[in-house]
PAFI-171206 format. One record per residue (C-alpha): residue number from 1; residue in three letters; x, y, z. Coordinates in Angstrom, 3 decimals, padded with zeros to 6 digits, always signed. Each point is the difference from the previous one (the first is absolute). Last residue first. Layout:
k NUM&r Ala&px X&py Y&pz Z
...
***
This chain:
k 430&r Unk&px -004.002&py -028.455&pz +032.972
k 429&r Unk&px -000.208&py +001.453&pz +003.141
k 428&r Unk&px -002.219&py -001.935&pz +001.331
k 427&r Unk&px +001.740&py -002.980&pz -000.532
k 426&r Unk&px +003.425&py +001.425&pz +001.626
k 425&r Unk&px -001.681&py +001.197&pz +003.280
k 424&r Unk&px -000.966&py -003.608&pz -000.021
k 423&r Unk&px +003.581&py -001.128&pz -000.639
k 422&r Unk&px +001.168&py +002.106&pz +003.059
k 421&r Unk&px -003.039&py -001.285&pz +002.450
k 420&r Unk&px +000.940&py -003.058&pz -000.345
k 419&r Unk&px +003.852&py +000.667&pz +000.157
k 418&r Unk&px -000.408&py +002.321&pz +003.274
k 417&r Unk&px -001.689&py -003.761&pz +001.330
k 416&r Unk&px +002.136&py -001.748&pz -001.169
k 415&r Unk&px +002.878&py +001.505&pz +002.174
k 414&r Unk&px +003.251&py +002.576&pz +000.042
k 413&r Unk&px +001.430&py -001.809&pz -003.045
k 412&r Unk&px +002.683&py -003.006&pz +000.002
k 411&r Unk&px -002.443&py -002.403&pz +000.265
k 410&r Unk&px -002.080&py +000.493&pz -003.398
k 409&r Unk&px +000.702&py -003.333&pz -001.739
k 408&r Unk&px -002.044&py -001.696&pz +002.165
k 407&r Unk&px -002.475&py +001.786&pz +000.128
k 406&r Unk&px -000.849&py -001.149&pz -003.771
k 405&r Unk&px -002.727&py +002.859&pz -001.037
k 404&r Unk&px -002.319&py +000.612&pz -002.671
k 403&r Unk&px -002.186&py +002.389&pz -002.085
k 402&r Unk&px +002.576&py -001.552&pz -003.085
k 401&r Unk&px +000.670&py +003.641&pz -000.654
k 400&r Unk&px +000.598&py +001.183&pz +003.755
k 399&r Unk&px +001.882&py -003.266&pz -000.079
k 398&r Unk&px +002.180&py +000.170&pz -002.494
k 397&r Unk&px +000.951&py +003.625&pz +001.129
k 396&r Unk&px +000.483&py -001.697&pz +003.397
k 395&r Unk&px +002.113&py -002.734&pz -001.392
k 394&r Unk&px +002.079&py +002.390&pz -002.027
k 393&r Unk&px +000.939&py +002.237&pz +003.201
k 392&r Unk&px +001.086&py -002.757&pz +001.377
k 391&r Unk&px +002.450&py -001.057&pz -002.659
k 390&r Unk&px +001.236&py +004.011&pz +000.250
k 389&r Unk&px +000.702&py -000.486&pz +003.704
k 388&r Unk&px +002.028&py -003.136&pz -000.749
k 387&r Unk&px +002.145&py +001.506&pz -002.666
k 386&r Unk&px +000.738&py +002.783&pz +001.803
k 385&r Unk&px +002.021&py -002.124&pz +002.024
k 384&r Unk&px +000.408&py -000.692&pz +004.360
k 383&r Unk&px -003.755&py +001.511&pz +000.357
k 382&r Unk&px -001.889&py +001.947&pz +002.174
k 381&r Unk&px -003.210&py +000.160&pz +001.313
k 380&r Unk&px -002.838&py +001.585&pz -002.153
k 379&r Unk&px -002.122&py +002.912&pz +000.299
k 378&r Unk&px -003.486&py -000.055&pz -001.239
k 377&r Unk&px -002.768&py +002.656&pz -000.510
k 376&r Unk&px +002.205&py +003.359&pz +000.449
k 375&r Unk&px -001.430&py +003.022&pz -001.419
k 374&r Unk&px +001.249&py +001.739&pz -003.383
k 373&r Unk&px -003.825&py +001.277&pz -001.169
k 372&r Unk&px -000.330&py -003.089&pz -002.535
k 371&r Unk&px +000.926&py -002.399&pz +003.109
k 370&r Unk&px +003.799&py -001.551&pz +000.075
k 369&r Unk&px +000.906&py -003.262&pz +000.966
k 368&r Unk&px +003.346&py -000.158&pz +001.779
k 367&r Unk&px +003.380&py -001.613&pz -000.686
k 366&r Unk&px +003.332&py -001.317&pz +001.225
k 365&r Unk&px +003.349&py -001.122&pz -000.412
k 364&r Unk&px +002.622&py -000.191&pz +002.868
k 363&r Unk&px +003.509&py +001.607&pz +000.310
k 362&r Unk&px -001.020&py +001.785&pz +003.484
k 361&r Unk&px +000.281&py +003.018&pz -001.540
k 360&r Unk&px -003.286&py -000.796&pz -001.977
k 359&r Unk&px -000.634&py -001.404&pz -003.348
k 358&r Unk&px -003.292&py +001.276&pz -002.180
k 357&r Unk&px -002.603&py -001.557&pz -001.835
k 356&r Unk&px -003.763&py +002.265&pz -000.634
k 355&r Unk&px -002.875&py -002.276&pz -001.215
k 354&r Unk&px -002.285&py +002.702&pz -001.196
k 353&r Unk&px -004.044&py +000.470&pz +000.433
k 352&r Unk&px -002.082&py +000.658&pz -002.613
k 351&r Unk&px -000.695&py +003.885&pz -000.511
k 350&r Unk&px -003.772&py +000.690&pz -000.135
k 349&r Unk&px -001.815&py +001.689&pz -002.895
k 348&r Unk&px -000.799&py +003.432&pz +000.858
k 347&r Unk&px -003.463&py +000.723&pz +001.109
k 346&r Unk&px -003.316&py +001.081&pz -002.067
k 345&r Unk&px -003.074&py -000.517&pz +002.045
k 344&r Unk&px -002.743&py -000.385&pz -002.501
k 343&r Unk&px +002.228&py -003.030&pz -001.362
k 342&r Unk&px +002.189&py +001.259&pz -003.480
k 341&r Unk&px -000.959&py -001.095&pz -003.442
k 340&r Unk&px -000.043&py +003.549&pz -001.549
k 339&r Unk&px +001.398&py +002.084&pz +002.967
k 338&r Unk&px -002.608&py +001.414&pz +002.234
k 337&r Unk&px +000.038&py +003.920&pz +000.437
k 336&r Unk&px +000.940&py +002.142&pz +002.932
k 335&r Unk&px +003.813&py +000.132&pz -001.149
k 334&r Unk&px -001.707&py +001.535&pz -003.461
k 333&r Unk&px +002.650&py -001.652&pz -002.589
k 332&r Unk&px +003.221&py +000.780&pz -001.619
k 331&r Unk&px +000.565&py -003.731&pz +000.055
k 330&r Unk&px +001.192&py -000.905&pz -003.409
k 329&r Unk&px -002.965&py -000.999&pz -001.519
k 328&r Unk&px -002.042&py +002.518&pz +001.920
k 327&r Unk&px +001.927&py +002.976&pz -001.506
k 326&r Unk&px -000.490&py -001.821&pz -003.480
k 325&r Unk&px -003.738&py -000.568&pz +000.081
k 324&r Unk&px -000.029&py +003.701&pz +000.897
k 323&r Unk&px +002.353&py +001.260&pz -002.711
k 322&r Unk&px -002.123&py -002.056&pz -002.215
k 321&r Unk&px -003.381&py +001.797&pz +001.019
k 320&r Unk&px +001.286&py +003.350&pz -000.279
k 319&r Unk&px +001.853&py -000.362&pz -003.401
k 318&r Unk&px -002.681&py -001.837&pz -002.133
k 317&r Unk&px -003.325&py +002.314&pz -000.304
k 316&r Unk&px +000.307&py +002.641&pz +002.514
k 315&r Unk&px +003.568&py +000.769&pz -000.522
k 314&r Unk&px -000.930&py -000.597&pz -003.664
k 313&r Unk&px -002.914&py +002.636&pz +000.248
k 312&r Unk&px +001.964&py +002.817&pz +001.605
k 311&r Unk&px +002.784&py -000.278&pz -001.905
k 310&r Unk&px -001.965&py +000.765&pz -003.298
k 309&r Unk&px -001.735&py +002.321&pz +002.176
k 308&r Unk&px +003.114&py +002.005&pz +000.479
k 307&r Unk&px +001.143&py -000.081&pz -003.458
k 306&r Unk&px -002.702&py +001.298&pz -001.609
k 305&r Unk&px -000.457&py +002.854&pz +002.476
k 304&r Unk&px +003.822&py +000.813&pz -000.129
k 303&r Unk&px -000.813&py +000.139&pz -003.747
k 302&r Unk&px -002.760&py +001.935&pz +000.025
k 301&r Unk&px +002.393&py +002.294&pz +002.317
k 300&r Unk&px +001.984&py +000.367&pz -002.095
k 299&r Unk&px -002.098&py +001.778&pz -002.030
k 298&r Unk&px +002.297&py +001.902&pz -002.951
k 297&r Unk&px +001.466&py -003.242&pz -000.453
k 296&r Unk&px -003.087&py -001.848&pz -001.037
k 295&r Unk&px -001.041&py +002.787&pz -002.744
k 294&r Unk&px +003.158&py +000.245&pz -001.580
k 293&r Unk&px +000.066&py -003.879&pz -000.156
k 292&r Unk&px -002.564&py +000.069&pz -001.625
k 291&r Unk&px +000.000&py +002.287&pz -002.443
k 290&r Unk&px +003.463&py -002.359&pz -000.740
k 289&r Unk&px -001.821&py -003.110&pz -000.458
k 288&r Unk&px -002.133&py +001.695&pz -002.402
k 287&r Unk&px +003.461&py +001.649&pz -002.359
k 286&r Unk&px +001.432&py -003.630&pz +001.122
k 285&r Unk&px -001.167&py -002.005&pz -003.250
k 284&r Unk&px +000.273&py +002.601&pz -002.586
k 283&r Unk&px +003.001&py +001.703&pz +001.521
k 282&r Unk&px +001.906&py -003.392&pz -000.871
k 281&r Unk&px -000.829&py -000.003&pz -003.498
k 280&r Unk&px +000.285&py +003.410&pz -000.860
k 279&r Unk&px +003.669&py +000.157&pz +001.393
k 278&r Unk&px +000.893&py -002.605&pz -001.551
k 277&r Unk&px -001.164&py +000.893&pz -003.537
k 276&r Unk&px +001.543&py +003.660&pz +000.400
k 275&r Unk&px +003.270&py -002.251&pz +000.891
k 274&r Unk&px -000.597&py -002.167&pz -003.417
k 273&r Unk&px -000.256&py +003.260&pz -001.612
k 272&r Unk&px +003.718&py +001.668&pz +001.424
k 271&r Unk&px +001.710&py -003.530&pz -000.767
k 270&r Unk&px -001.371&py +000.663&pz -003.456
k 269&r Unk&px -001.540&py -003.272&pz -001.415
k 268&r Unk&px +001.964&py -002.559&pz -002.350
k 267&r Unk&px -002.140&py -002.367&pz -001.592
k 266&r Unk&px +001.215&py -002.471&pz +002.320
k 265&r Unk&px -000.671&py +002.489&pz +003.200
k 264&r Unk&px -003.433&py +000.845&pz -001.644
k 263&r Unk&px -001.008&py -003.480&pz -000.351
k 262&r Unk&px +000.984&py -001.025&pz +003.960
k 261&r Unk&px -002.508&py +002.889&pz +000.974
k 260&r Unk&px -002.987&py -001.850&pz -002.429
k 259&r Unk&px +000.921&py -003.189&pz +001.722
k 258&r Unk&px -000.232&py +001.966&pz +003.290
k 257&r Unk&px -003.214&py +001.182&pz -000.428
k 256&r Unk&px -001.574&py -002.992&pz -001.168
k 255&r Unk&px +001.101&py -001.830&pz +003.510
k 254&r Unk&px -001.367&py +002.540&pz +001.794
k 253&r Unk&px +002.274&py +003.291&pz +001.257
k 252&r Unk&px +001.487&py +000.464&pz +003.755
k 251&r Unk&px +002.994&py -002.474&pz +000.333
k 250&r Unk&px +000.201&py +000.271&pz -003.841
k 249&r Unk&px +001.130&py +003.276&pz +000.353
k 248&r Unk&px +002.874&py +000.170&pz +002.405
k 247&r Unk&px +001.390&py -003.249&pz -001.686
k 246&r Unk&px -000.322&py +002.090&pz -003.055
k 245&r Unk&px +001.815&py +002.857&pz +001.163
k 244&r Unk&px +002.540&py -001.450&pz +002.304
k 243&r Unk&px +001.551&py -001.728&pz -003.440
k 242&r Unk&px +001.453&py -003.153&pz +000.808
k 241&r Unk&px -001.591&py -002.046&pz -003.092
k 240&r Unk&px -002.291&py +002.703&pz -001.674
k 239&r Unk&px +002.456&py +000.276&pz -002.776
k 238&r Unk&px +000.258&py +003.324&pz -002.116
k 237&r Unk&px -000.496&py +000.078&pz -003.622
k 236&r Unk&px +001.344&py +003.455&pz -001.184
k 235&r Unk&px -002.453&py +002.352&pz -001.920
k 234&r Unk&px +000.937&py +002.434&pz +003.620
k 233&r Unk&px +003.368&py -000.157&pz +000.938
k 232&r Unk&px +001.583&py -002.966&pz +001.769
k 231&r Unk&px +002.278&py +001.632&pz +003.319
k 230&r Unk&px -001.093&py -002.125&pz +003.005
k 229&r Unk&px -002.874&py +000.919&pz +002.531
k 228&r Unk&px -000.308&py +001.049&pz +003.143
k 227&r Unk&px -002.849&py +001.070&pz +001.657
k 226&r Unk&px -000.274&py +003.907&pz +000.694
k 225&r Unk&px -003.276&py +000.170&pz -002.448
k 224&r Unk&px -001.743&py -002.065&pz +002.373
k 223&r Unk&px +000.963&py +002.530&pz +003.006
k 222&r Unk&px -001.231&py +002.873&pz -001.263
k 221&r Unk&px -003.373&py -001.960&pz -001.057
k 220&r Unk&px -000.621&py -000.943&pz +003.622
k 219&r Unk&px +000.665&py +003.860&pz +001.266
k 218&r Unk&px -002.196&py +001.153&pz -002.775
k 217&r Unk&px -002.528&py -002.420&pz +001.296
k 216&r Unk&px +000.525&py +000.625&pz +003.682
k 215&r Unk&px +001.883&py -003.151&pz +001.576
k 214&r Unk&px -002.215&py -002.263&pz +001.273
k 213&r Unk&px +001.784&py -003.244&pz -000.318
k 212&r Unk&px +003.655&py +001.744&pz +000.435
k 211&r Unk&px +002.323&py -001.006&pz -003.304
k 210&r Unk&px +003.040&py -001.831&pz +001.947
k 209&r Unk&px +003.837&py +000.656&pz -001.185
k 208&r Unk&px +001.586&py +000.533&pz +003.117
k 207&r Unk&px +001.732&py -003.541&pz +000.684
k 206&r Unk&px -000.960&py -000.393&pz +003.414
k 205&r Unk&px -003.573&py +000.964&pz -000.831
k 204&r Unk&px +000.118&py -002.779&pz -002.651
k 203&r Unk&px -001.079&py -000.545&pz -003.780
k 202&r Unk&px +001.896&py -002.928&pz -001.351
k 201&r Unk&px +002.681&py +001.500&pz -001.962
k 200&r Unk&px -000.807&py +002.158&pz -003.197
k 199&r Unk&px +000.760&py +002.890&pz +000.982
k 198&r Unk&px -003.078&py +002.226&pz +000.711
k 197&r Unk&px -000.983&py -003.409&pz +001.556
k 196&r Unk&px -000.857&py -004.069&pz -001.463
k 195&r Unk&px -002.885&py -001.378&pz +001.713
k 194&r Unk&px -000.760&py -003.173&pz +001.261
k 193&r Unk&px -002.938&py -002.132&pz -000.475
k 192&r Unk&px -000.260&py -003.117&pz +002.772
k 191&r Unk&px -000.887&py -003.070&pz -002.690
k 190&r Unk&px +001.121&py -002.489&pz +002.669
k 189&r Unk&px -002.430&py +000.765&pz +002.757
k 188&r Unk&px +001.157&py -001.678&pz +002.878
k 187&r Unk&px -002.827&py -000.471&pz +002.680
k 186&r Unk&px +001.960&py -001.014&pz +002.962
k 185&r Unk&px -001.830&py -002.164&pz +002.188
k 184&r Unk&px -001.262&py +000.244&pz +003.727
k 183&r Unk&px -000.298&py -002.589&pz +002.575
k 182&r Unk&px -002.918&py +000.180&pz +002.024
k 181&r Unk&px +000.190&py +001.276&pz +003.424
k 180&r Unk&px -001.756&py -001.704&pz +003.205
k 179&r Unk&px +000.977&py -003.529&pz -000.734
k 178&r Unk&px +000.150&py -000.848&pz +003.445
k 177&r Unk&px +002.780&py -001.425&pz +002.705
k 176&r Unk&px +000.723&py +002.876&pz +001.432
k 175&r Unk&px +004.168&py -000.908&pz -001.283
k 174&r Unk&px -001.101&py -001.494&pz -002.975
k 173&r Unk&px -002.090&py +002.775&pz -001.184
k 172&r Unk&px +002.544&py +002.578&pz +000.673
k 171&r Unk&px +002.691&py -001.602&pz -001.787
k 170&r Unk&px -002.623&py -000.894&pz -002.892
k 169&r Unk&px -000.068&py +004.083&pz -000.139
k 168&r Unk&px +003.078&py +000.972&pz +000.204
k 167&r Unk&px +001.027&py -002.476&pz -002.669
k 166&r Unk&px -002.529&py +001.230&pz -002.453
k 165&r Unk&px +000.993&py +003.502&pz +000.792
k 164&r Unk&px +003.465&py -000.504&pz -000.839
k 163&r Unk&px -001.029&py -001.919&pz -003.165
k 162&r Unk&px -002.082&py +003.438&pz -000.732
k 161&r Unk&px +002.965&py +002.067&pz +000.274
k 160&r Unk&px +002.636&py -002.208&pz -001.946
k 159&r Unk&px -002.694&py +000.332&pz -002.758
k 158&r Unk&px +000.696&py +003.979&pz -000.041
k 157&r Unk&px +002.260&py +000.206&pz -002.468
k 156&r Unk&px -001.852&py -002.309&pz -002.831
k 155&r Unk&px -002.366&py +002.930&pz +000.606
k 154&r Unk&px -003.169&py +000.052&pz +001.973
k 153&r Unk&px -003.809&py -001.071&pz -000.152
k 152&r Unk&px -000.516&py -001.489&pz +003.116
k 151&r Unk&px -003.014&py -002.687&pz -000.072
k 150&r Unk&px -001.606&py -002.305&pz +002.932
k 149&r Unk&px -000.553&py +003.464&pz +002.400
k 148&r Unk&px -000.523&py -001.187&pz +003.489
k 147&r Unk&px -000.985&py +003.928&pz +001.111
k 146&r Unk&px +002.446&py +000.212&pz +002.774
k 145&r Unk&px +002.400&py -002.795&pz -001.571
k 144&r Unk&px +000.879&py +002.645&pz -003.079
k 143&r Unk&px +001.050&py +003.359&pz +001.840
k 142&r Unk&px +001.584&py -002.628&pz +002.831
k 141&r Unk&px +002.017&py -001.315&pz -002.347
k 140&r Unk&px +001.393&py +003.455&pz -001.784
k 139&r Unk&px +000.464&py +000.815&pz +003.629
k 138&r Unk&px +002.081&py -002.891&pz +000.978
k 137&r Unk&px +002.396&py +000.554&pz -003.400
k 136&r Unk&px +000.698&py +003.593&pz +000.774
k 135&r Unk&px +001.597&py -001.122&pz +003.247
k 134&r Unk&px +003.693&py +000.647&pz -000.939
k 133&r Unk&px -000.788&py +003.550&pz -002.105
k 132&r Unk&px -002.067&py +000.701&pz +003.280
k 131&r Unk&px +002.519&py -000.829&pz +001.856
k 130&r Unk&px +002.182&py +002.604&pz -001.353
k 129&r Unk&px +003.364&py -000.988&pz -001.727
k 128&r Unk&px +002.060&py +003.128&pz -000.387
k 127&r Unk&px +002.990&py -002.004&pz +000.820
k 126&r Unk&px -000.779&py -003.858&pz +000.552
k 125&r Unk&px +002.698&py -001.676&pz -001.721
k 124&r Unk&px +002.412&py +002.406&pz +001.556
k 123&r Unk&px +001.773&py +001.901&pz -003.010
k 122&r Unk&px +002.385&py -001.039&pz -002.403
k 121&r Unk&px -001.524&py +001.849&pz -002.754
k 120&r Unk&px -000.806&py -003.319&pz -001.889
k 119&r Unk&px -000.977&py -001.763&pz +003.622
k 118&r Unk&px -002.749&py +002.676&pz +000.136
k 117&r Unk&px -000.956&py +000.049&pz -003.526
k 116&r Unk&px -000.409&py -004.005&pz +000.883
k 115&r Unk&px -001.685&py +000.255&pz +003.113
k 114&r Unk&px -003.037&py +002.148&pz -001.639
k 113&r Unk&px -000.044&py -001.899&pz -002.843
k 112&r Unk&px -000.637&py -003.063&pz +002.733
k 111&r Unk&px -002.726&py +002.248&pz +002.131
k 110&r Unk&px -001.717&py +000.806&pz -003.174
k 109&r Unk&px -000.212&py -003.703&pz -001.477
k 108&r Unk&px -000.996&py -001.663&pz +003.475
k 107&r Unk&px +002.921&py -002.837&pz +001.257
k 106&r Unk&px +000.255&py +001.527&pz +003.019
k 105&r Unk&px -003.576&py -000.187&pz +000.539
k 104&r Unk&px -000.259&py -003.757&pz -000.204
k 103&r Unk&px +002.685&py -000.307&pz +002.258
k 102&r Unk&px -001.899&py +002.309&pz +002.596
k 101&r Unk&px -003.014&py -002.709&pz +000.240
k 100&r Unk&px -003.109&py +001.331&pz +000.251
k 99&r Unk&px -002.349&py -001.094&pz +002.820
k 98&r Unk&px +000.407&py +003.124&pz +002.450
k 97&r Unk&px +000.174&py +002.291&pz -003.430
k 96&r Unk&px -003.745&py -001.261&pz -000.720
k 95&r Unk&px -001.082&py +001.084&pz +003.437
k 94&r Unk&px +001.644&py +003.446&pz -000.812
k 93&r Unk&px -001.517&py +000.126&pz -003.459
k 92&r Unk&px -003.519&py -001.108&pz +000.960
k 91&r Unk&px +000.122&py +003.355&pz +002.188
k 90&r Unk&px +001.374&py +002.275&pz -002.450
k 89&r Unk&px -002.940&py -001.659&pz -002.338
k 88&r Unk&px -002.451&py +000.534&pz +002.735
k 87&r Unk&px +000.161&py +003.764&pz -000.334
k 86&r Unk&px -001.681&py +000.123&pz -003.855
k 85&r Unk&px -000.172&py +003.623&pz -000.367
k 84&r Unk&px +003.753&py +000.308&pz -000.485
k 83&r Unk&px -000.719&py -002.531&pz -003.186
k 82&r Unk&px -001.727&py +002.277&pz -001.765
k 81&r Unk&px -003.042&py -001.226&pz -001.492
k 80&r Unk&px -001.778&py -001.362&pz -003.283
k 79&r Unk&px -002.187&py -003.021&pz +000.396
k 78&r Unk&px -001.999&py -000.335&pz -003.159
k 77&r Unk&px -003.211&py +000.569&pz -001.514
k 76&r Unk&px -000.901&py +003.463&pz +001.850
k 75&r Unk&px +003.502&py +000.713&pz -000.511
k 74&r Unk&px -000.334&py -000.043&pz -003.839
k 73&r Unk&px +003.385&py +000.251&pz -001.444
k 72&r Unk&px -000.351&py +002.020&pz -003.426
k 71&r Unk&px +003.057&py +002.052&pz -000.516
k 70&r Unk&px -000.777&py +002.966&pz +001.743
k 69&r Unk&px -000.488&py -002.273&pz +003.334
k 68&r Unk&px +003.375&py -001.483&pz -000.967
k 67&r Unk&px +001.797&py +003.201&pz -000.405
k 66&r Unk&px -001.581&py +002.217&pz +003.064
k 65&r Unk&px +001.236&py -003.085&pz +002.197
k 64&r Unk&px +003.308&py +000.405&pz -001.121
k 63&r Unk&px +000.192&py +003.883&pz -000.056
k 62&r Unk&px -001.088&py +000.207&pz +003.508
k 61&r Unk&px +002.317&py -002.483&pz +001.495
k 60&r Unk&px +002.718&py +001.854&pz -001.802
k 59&r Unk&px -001.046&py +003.492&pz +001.901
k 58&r Unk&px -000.142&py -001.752&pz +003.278
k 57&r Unk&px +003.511&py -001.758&pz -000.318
k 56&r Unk&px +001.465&py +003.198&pz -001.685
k 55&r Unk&px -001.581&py +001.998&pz +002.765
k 54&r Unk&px +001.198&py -002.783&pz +002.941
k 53&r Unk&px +003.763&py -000.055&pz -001.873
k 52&r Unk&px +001.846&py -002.623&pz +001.798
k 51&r Unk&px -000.110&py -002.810&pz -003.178
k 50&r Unk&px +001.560&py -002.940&pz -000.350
k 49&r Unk&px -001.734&py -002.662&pz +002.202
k 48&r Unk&px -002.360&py +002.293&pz +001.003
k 47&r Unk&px -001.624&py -000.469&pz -003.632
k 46&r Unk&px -001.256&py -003.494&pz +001.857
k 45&r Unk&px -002.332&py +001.681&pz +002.273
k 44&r Unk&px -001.485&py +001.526&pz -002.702
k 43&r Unk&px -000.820&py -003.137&pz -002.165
k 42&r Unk&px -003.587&py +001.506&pz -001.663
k 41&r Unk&px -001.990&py -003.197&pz -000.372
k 40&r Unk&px -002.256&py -001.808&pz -002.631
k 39&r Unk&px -001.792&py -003.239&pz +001.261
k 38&r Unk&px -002.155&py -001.851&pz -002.776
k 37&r Unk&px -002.185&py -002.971&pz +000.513
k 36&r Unk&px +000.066&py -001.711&pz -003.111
k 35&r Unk&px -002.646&py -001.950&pz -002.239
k 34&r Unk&px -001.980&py +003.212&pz -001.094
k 33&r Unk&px +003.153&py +001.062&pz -001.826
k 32&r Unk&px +000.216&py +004.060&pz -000.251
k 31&r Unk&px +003.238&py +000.497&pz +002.276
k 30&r Unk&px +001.696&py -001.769&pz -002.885
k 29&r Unk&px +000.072&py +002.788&pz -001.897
k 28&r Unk&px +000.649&py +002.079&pz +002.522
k 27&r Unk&px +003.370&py -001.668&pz +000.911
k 26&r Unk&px +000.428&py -000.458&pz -003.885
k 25&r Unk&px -000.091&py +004.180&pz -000.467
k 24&r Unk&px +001.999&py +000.786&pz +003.138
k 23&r Unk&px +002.790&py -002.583&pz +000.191
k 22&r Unk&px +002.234&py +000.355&pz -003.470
k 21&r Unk&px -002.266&py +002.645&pz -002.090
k 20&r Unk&px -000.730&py +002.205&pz +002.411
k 19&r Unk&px +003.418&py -000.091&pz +002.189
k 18&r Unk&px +001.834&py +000.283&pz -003.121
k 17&r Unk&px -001.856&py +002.668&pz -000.940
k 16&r Unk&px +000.971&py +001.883&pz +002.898
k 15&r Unk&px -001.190&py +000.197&pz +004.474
k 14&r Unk&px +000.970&py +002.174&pz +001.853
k 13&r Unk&px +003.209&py -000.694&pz +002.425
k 12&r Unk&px -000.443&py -002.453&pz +002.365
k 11&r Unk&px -003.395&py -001.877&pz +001.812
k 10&r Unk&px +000.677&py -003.444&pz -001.491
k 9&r Unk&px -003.441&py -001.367&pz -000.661
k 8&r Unk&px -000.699&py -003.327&pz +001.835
k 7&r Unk&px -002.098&py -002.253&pz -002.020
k 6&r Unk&px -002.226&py -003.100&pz +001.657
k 5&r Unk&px -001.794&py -002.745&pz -002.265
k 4&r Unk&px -002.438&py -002.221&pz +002.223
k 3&r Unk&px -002.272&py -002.648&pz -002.072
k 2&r Unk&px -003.014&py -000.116&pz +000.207
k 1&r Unk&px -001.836&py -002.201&pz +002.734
***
């Protein structure tokens, strides 16, 4: 069996060259090994989280999938879906969140920074807390145990996540008694590019210094000549340690390339050449990507098509069957159907019978033998101590395991004969 790697695609914003070079680019990359079973999906149900705008939600979704179809991922070689098309994951979530443990989520990176700007503001720990936010951790489980994936690529971040799921899932096992999930792994790729912005921190929408991935070309080029750079004139050498430029540039050129870049900044290139450089560079390798994107995101629906089936064919393939190997796992079952192991006619198991001791008004101890269904099979006399009643009591539990009886030890009850028949009612019903 190859190997299962699953990637959820955060359905926010549109998509930069951060995006493309940090996640997108590798992600396909990799999509292209023969030895690995590949699962790509759109995570719209978890943009909820944070965002209440359905046209920005729809619009975004759009743009994402338009990017990594333009980009090269094959979804005739790889699953690619939306996750809102995959229904059984909200299910596996909900049977997943009956086996989680709340401590565990408490201690979940988004709900704890969460708790702490609260507690900073002197707020109610949980003010403005959805429980989405607070469940976020089930679903990112259930997105990865409905498919079985082995591998999640995901930040250093994210880890937390995927031991979550891991727990969740041998939790679940235990408790059904079967290893129906497999446990996943975080796939930690240490060489994770990151790209510097218009200003020279790490490129971020929540910083405001992104370059768009399909950004017209004059657009694009607008925006490389915007980065900033320090004051050396041109003829000056210029270092290419910290400069956004030629981080910026090697992320896109070839090895060559970039040794040839790194010359002109020691040999003193104009900051306004090495931008015209940039800007080359990059449009040369997304100018096709682009016309393709174009394309893909004037027919949405293409990409609702794409999408659709995608969903189609894993619910199909892995989702439908699961969920149903689940539901009957944990007894969500056809009430006309045998149980697996059950006789033909299935009945409930039946209660033993109870030794009930009590002391009446009249000072005196007593008890009574119980059936399953609460009826009366012995009633005793009574007794000066409780201690006597409870020694008797003993000898006929000894009995009804020895398949025995000393009579005379039984005189203070009603008569053998209710005894008999007592201890056989016992036998059978163990």
């Amino acid at each position: 069996m190859n190997t299962r790697v699953l990637t959820g695609i955060t359905t926010s914003g549109t998509p930069h060259l951060g995006n493309y070079v940090g996640a997108i680019r590798p992600a396909i990359a990799a999509s292209r090994d023969a030895d690995s079973e590949s699962f790509y999906f759109l995570a719209d149900l978890h943009s909820l989280i944070k965002a209440q705008d359905p046209q920005r939600t729809q619009r975004s979704t759009l743009e994402i999938a338009a990017s990594w179809l333009a980009c090269g991922l094959d979804p005739d070689k790889v699953w690619f879906y939306r996750q809102s098309d995959v229904p059984e994951t909200t299910e596996l979530m909900w049977m997943l969140t009956c086996v989680a443990g709340k401590g565990i989520l408490n201690r979940a990176h988004a709900y704890k920074a969460a708790v702490d700007h609260n507690r900073a503001d002197g707020e109610d720990d949980d003010a403005g807390v959805s429980a989405g936010l607070f469940m976020y951790p089930v679903l990112m489980a259930a997105d990865i145990l409905i498919f079985n994936a082995h591998k999640v690529p995901v930040g250093r971040d994210q880890i937390q996540h995927i031991e979550m799921a891991r727990d969740f899932a041998q939790r679940f096992n235990h408790v059904y008694g079967h290893d129906y999930f497999t446990l996943p792994e975080a796939l930690i790729d240490e060489n994770v590019a990151t790209l510097p912005g218009l200003d020279g921190r790490k490129m971020s929408k929540s910083y405001g210094n992104t370059i768009p991935l399909f950004a017209p070309r004059e657009e694009l080029k607008k925006l490389v000549f915007s980065i900033l750079t320090d004051s050396r004139a041109p003829g000056e050498p210029k270092a290419t340690e910290g400069s956004a430029l030629f981080q910026l540039y090697q992320a896109f050129a070839s090895r060559e390339e970039t040794a040839a870049f790194a010359q002109a900044f020691a040999a003193g290139i104009g900051w306004g050449e090495a931008k015209q450089q940039l800007f080359e560079r990059i449009d040369r390798e997304l100018a096709p990507l682009r016309e393709r994107y174009e394309a893909l995101i004037a027919d949405p629906a293409r990409i609702e098509q794409i999408l659709r089936a995608g969903g189609a064919k894993l619910r199909a393939r892995y989702a439908t069957p699961l969920l149903a190997q689940l539901r009957d796992a944990v007894g969500l079952r056809d009430l006309g159907a045998q149980a697996p192991g059950a006789p033909a006619a299935v009945q409930e198991k039946a209660a033993l019978p109870v030794f009930k001791q009590y002391r009446e008004k009249d000072g005196r101890f007593y008890f009574k033998l119980l059936d399953g269904l609460g009826e009366l099979m012995l009633q005793s006399t009574g007794f000066d101590s409780p201690r006597d009643a409870g020694q008797l009591i003993a000898t006929l539990k000894q009995a009804q395991q020895a398949d025995a009886l000393a009579l005379p030890q039984v005189q203070a009850v009603v008569d053998a004969g209710t005894i008999l028949a007592a201890l056989q009612a016992l036998r059978e019903a163990a």
